[in-house]
PDB file with SEQRES, HELIX, SHEET and CRYST1 records, atoms N, CA, C and O in Angstrom:
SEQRES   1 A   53  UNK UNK UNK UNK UNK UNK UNK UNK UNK UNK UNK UNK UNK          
SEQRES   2 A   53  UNK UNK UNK UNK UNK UNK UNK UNK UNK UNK UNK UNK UNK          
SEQRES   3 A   53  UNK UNK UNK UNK UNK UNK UNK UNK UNK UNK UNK UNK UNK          
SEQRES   4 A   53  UNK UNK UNK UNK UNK UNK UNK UNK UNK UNK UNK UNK UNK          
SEQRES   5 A   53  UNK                                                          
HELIX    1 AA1 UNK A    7  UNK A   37  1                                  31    
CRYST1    1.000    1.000    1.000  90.00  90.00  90.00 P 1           1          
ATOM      1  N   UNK A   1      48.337  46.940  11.835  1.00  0.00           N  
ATOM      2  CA  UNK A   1      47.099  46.454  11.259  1.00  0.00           C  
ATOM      3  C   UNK A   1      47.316  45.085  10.619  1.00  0.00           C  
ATOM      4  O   UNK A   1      48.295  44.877   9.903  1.00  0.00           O  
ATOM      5  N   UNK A   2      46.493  44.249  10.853  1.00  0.00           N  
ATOM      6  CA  UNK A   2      46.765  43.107  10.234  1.00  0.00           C  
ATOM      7  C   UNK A   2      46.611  42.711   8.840  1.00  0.00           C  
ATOM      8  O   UNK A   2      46.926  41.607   8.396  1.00  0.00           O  
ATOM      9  N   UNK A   3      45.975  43.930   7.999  1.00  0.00           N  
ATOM     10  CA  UNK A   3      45.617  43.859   6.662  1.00  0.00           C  
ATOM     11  C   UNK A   3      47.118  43.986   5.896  1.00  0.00           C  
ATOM     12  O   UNK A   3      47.394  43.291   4.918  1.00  0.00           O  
ATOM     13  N   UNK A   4      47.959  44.880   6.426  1.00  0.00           N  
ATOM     14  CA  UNK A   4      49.038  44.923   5.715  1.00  0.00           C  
ATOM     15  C   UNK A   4      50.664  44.224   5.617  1.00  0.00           C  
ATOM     16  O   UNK A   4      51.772  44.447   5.130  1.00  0.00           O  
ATOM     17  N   UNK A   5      49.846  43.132   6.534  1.00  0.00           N  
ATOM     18  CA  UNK A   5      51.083  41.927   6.477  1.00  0.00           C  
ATOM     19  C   UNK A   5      50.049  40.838   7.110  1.00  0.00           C  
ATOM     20  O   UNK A   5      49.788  40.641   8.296  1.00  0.00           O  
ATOM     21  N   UNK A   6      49.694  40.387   6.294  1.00  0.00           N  
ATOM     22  CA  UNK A   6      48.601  38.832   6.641  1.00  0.00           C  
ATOM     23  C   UNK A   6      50.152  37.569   6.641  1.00  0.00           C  
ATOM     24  O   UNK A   6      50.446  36.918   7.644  1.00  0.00           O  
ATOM     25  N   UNK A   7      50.615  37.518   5.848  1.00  0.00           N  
ATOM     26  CA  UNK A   7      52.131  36.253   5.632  1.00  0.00           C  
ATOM     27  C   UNK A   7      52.361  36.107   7.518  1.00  0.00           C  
ATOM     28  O   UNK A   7      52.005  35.206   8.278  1.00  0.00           O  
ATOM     29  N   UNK A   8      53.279  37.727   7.859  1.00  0.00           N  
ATOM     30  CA  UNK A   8      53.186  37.397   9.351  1.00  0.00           C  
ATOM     31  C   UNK A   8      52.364  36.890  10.368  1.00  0.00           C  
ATOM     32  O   UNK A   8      52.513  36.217  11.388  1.00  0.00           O  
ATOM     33  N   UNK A   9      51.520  37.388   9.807  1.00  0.00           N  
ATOM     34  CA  UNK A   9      50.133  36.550  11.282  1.00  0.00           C  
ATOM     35  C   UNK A   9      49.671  35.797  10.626  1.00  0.00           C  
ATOM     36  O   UNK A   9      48.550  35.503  11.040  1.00  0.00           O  
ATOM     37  N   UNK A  10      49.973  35.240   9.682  1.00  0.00           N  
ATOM     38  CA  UNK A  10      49.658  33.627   9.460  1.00  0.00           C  
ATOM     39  C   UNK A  10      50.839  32.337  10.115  1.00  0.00           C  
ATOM     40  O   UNK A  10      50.690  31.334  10.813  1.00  0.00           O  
ATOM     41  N   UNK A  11      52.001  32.999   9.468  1.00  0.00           N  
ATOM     42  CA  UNK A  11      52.954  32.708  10.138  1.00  0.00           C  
ATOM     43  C   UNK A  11      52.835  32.141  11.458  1.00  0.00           C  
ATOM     44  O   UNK A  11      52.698  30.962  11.783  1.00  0.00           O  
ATOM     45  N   UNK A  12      52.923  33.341  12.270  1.00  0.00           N  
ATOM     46  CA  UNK A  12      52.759  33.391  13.791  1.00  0.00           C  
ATOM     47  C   UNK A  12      51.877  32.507  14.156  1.00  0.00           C  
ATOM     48  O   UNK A  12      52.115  31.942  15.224  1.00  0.00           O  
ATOM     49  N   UNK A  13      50.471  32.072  13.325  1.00  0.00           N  
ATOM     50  CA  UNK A  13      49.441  31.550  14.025  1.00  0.00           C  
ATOM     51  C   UNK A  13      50.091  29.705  14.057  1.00  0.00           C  
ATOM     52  O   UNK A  13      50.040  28.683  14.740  1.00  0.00           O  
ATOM     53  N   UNK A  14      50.613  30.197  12.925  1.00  0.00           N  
ATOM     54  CA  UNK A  14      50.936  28.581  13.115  1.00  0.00           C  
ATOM     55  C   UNK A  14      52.036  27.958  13.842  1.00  0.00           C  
ATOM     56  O   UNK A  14      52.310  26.784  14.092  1.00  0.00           O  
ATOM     57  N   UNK A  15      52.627  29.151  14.131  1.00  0.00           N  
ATOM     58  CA  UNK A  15      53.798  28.271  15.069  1.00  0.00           C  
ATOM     59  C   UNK A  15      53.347  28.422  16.227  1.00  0.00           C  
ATOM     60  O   UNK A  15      53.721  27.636  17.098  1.00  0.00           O  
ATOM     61  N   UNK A  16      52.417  29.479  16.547  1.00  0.00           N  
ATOM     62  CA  UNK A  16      51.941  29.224  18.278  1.00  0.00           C  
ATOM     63  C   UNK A  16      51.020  28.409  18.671  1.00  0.00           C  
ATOM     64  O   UNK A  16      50.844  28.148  19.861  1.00  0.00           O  
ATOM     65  N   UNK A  17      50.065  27.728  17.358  1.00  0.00           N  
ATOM     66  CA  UNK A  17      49.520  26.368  17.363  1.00  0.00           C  
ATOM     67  C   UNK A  17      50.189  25.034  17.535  1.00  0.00           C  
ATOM     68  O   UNK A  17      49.990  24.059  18.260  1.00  0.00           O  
ATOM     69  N   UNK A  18      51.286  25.436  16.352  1.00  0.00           N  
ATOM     70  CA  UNK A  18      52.028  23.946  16.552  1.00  0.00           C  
ATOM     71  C   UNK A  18      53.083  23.874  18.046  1.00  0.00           C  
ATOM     72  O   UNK A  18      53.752  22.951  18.511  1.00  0.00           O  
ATOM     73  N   UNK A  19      52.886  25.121  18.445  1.00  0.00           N  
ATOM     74  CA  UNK A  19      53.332  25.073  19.772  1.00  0.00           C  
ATOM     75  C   UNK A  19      52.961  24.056  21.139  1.00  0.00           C  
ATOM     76  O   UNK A  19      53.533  23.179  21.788  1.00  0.00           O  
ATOM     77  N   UNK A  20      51.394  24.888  21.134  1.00  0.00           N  
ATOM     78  CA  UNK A  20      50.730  24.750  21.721  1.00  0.00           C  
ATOM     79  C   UNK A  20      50.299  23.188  21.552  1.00  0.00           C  
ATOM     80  O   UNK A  20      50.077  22.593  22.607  1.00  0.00           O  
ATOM     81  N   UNK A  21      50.185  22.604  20.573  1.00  0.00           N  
ATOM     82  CA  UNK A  21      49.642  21.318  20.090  1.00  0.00           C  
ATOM     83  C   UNK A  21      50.658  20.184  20.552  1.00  0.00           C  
ATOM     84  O   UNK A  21      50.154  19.107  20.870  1.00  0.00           O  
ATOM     85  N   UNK A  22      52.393  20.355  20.638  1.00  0.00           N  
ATOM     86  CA  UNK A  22      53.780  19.869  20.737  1.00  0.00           C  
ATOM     87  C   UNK A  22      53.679  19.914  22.647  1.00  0.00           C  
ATOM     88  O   UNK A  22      54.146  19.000  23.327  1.00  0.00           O  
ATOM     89  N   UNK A  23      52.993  21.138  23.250  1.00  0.00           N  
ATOM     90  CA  UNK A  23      53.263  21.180  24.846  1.00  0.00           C  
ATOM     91  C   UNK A  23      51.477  20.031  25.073  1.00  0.00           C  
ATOM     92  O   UNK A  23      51.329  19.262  26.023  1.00  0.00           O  
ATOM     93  N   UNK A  24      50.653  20.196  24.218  1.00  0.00           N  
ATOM     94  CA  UNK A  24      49.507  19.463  24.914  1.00  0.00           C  
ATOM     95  C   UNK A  24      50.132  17.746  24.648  1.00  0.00           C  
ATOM     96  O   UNK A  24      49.956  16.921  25.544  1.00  0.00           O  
ATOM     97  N   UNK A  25      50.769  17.393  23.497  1.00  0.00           N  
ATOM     98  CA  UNK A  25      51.155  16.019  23.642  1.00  0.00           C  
ATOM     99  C   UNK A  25      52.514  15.475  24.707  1.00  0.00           C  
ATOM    100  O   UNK A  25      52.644  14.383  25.260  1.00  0.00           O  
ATOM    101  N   UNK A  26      53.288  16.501  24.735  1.00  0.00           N  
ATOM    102  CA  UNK A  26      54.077  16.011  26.330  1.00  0.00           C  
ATOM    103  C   UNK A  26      53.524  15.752  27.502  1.00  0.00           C  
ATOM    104  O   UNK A  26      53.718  14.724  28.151  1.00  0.00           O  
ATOM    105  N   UNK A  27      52.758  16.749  27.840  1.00  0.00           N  
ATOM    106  CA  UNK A  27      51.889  16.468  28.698  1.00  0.00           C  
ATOM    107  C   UNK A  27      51.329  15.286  29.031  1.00  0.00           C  
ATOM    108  O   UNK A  27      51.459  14.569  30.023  1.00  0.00           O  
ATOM    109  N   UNK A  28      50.599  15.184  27.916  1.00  0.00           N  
ATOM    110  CA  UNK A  28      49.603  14.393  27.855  1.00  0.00           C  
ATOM    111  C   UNK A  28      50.442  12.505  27.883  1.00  0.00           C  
ATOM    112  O   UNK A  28      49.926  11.547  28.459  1.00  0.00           O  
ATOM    113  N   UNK A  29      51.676  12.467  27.158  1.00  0.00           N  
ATOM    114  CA  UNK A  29      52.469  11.451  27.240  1.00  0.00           C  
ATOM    115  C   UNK A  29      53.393  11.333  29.158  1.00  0.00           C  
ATOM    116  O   UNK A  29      53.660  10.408  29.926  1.00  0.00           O  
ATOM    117  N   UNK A  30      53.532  12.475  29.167  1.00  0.00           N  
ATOM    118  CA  UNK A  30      54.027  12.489  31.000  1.00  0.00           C  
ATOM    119  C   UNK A  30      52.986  12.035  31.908  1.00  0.00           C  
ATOM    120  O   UNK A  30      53.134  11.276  32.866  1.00  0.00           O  
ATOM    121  N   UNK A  31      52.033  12.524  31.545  1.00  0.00           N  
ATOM    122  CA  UNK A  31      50.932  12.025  32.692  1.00  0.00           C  
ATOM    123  C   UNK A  31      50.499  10.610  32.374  1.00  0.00           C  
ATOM    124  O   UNK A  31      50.000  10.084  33.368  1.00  0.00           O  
ATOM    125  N   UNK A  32      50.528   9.802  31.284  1.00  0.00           N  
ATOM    126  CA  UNK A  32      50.213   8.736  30.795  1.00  0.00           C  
ATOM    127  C   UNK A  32      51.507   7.846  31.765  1.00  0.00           C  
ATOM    128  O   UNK A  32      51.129   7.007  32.583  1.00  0.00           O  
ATOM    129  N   UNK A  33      52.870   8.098  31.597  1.00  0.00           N  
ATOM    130  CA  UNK A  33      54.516   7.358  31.864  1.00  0.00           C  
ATOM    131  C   UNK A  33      53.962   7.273  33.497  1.00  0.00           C  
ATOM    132  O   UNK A  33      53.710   6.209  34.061  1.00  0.00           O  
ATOM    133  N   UNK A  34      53.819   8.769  34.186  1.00  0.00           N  
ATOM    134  CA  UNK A  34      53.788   8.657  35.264  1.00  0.00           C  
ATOM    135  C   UNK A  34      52.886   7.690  36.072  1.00  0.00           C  
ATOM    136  O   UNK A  34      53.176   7.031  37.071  1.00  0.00           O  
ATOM    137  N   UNK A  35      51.411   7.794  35.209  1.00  0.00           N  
ATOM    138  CA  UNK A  35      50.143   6.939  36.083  1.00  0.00           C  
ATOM    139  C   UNK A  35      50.068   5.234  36.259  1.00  0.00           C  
ATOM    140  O   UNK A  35      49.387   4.433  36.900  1.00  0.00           O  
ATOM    141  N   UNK A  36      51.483   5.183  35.041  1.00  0.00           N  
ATOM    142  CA  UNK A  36      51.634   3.603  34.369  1.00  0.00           C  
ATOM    143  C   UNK A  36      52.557   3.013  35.576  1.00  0.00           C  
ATOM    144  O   UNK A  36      52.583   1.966  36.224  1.00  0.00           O  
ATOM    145  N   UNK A  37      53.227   4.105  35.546  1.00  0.00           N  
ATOM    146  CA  UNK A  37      54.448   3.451  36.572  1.00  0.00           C  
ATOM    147  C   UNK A  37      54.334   3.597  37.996  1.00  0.00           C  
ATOM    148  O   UNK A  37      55.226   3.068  38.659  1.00  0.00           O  
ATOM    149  N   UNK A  38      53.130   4.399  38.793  1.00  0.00           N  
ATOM    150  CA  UNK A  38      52.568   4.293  40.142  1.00  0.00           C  
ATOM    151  C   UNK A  38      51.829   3.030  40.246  1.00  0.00           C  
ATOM    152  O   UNK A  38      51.782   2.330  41.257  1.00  0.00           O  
ATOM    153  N   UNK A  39      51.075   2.718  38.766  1.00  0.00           N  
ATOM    154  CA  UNK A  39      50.446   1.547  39.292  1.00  0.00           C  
ATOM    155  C   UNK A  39      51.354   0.338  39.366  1.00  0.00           C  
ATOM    156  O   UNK A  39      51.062  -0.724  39.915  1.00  0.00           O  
ATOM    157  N   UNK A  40      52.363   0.590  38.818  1.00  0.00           N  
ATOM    158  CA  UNK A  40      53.166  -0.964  38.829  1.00  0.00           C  
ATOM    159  C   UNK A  40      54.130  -0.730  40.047  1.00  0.00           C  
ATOM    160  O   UNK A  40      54.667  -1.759  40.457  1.00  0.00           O  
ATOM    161  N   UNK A  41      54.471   0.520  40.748  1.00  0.00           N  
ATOM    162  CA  UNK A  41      55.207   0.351  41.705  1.00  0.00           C  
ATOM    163  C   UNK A  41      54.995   0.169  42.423  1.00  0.00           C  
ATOM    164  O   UNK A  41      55.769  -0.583  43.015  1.00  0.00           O  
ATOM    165  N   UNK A  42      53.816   0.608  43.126  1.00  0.00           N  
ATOM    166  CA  UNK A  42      53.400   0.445  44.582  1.00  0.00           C  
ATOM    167  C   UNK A  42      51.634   0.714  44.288  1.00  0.00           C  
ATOM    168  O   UNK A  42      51.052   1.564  43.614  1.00  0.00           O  
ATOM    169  N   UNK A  43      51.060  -0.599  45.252  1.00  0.00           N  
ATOM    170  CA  UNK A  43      49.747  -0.392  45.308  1.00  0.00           C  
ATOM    171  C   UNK A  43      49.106  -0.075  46.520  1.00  0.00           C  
ATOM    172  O   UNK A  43      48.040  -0.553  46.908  1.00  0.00           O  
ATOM    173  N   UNK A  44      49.980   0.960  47.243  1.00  0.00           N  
ATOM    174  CA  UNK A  44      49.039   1.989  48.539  1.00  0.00           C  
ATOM    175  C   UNK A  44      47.832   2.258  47.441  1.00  0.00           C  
ATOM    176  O   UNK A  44      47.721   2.011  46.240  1.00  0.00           O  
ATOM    177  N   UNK A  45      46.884   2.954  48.540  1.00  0.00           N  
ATOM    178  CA  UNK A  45      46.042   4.030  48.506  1.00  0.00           C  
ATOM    179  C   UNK A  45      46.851   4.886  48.471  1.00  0.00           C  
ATOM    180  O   UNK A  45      47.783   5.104  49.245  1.00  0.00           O  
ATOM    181  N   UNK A  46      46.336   5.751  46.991  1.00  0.00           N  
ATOM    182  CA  UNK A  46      46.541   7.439  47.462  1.00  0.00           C  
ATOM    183  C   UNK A  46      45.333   8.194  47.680  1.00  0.00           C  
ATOM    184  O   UNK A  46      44.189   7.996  47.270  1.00  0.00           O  
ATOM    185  N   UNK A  47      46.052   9.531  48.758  1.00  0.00           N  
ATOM    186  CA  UNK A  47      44.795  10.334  49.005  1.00  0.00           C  
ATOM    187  C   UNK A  47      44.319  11.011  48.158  1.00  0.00           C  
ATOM    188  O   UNK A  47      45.286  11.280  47.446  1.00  0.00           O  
ATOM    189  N   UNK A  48      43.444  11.490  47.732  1.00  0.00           N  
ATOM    190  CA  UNK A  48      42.875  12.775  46.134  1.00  0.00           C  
ATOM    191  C   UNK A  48      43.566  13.466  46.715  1.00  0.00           C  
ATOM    192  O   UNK A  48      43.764  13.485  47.930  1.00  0.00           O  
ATOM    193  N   UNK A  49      44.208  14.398  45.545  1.00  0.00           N  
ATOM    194  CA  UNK A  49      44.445  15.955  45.818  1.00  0.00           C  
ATOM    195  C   UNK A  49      42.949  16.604  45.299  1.00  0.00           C  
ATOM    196  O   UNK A  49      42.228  16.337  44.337  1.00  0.00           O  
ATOM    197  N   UNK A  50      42.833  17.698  46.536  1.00  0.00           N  
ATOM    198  CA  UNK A  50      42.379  18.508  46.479  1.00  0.00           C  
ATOM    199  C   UNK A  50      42.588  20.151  45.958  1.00  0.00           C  
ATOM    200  O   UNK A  50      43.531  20.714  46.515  1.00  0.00           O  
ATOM    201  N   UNK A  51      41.957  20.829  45.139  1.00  0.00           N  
ATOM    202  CA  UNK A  51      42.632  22.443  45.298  1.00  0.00           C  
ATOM    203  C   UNK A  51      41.954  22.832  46.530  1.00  0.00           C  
ATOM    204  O   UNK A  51      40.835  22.526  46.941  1.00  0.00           O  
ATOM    205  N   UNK A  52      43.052  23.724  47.140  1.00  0.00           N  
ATOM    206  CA  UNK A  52      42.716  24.451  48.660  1.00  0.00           C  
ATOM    207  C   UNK A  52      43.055  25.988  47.688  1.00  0.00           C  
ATOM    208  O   UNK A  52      44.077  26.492  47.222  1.00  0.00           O  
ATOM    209  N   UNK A  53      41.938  26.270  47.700  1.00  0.00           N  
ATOM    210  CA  UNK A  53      41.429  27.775  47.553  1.00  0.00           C  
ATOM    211  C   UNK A  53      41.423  28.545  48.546  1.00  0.00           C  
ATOM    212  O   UNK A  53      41.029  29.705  48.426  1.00  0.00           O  
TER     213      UNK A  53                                                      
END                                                                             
């Protein structure tokens, strides 16, 4: 029950936030490194990816 230890699931909430918050800014910095450095390497056309469902 969560009434009889609130400390733990407060706990918990915050490290699976600051988790979650630490994997959305890698991301978000990888996809930034990567898009910087296609445009300066090579200026083909690329094709869209599509999802094939």
């Amino acid at each position: 029950m969560p009434q009889m230890m609130p400390l733990n699931w407060m706990t918990l909430f915050i490290y699976f936030s600051t988790l979650l918050i630490l994997f959305n800014i890698m991301n978000y910095y990888t996809t930034i490194n990567k898009s910087a450095s296609i445009k300066k390497s090579s200026k083909t056309t690329l094709k869209p990816l599509y999802w094939k469902w």
